[in-house]
N, C-alpha and C positions, 0 to 999 in steps of 0.2 A: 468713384467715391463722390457722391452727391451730398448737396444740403442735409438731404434726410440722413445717412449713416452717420454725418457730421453731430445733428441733434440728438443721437439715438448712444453714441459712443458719450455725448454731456450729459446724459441722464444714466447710464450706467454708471457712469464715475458719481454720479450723487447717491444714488440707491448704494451701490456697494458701500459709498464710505460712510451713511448711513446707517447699514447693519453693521458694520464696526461699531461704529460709536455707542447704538443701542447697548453693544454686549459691554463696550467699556464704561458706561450709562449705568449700568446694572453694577456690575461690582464696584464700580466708585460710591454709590450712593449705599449700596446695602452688602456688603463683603459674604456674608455669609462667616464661611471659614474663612482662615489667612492661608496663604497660598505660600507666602513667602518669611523664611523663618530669621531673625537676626541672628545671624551665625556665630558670630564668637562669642555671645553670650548664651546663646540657645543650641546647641547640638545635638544633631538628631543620634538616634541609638541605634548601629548595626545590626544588622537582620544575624540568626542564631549562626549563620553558615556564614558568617564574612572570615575574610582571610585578612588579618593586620598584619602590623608588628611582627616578626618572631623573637619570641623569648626562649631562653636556654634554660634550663635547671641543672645547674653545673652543678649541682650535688649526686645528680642524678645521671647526669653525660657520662661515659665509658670511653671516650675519647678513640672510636671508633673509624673515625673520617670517613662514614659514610655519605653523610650530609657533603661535603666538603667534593666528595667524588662525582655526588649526583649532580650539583647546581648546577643548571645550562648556562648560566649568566656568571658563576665564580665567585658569589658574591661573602661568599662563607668564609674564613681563615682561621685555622687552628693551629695549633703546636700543642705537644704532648710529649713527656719525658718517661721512660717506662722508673717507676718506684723501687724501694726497696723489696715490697712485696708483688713485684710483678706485674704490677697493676699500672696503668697509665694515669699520667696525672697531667691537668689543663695546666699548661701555662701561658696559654692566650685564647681566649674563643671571641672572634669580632665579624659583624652583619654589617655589609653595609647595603643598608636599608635606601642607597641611594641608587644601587644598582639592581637591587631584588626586584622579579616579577611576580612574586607572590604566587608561583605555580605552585606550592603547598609539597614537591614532591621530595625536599629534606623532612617536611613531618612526616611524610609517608614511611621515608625508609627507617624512620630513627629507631633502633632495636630495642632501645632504654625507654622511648617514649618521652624523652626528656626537652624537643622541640617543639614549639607548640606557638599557633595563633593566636595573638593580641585581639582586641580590639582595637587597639590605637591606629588612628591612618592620619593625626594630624603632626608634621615633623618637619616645619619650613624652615628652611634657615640659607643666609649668603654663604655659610662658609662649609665647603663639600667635607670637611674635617667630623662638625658634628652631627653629619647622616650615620656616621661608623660608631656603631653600639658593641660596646666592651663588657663584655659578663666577669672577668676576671681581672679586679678591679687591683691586683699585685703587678709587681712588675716582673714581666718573665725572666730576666737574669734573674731574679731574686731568688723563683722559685727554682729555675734549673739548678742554680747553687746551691739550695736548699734539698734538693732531691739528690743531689750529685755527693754531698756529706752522708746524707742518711745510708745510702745504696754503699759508699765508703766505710759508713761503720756496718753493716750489715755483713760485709765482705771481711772486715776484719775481725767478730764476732764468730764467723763461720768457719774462716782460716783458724783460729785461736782454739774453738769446738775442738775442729778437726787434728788439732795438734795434742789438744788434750787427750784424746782418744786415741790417736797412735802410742802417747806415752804409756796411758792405760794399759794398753796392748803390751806393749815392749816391758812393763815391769809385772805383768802376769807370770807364774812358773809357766814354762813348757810343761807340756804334760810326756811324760817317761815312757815310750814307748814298749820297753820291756816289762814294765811294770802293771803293762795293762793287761789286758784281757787276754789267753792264750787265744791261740790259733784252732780256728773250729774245727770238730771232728768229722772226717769224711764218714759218709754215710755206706757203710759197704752194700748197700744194695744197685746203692748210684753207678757203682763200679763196673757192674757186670752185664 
């Protein structure tokens, strides 16, 4: 490594840093477009297919736990009480949005169609408490107690039915067995 590679390595380092500069030369003086957007006041708008937030439409959930079976991450938590009409009722549906990978494949299975992608992806916070998105904004004892009366009267309405209907029964006449129909006539052809 001679003189000459020594001059040839300083003029490289010029040229190169050089064409930088030109190009930083160029957008400092004349921008064109802005490259760089002021974020919390400016936000860009997700492309049609992004995958945010998920949202529940608990009017429309079935409380099925299928979501809840499929997550790979477990991120989903429900409770559900069967009704008076047989039917399941939420008494908790909670995301926590701190754990989700967004692999989309609870909206996939949802039978109801009742999960579904947000746009939202902006959700900082210090405290891992407010990542866990609550759609059933009662408190589950409440509603279990609540469901647990109704299903109570329903049971005692049906017991009561059913009681009124044996009595029905039990003060109907018997019907008189002699008094009914004779005994059919043999067919003498059947006979022989």
């Amino acid at each position: 490594m001679g003189l000459k590679q020594y001059i040839a390595d300083i003029v490289e380092a010029v040229v190169t840093t050089a064409k930088g500069m030109k190009i930083t030369a160029r957008y400092g003086v004349d921008a064109g477009e802005e490259v760089t957007q002021q974020y919390p006041e400016v936000r860009r708008e997700p492309s049609e297919r992004f995958r945010g937030f998920l949202h529940n439409d608990i009017k429309v959930c079935t409380s099925c736990t299928m979501c809840v079976k499929v997550c790979p991450v477990d991120c989903i938590s429900l409770e559900a009480v069967r009704g008076a009409d047989k039917k399941m009722v939420l008494a908790s549906y909670d995301i926590n949005i701190g754990r989700c990978m967004y692999c989309g494949l609870c909206v996939e299975i949802c039978p109801a169609k009742s999960l579904k992608h947000t746009r939202g992806y902006e959700k900082a916070s210090v405290d891992r408490g407010e990542l866990i998105l609550h759609f059933v904004h009662e408190d589950a004892s409440e509603i279990k107690a609540r469901v647990a009366k109704q299903v109570a009267e329903a049971a005692a309405k049906a017991a009561e039915a059913a009681k009124a209907a044996e009595a029905a029964k039990a003060a109907a006449p018997a019907p008189n067995p002699a008094a009914g129909n004779p005994a059919p006539k043999e067919d003498p052809e059947k006979k022989g």
